[in-house]
N, C-alpha and C positions, 0 to 999 in steps of 0.2 A: 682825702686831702688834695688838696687843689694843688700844680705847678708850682705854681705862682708863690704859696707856703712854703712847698718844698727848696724850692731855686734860694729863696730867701736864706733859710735854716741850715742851707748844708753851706751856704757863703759865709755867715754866722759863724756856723760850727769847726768852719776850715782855717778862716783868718782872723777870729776876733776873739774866739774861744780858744783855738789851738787842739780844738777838739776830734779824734778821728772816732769816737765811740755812738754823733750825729749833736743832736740838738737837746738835751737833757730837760727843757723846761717848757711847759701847756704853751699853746701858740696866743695866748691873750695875757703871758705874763708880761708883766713891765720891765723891759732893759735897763730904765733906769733905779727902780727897786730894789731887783735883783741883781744890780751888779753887773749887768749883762754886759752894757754897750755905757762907754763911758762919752764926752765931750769929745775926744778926736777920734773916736769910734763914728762917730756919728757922722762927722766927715767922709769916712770911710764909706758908711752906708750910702749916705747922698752917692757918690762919683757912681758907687758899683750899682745902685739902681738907673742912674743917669744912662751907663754905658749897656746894662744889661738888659732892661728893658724899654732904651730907645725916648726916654722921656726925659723932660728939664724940667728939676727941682727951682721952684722958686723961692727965694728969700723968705717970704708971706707963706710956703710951706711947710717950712723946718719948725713942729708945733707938737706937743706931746700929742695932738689927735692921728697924726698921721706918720708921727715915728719911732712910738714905746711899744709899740709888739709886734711882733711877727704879723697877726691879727690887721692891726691898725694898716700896717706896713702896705701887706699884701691889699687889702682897701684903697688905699692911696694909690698904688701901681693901678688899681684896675679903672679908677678911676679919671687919672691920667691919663691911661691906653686900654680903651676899651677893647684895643683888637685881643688882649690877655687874656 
């Protein structure tokens, strides 16, 4: 498993889930499916990718391709910042 997964999943796990047991769910499930990550979750995620991985979210990127799973997620940062 790449960083980049991991960085994700334990941010997830820490403040969105309230979870200390890690990341409970495949890295290709849907947040919005399961429940994971709701509408101001997703907020959430934008700032902490912004600030964590040095990149700016644009408008035209907030799209289920690039922000319902860990998966998609970690795709979008790398694509973003290649230096990841």
């Amino acid at each position: 498993m790449s960083s980049v997964e991991q960085t994700i999943k334990t941010y997830i796990s820490n403040n969105i889930l309230f979870n200390d047991n890690g990341y409970p769910y495949p890295d290709d499930a849907s947040f919005l499916d399961k429940g994971i990550v709701d509408s101001m979750n997703v907020l959430e995620l934008v700032s902490f990718v912004e600030k964590q991985f040095g990149i700016a979210v644009e408008d035209q990127d907030l799209v289920p391709d690039n922000f319902d799973s860990v998966s998609r997620l970690a795709d979008y940062v790398r694509r973003k910042s290649p230096a990841v």
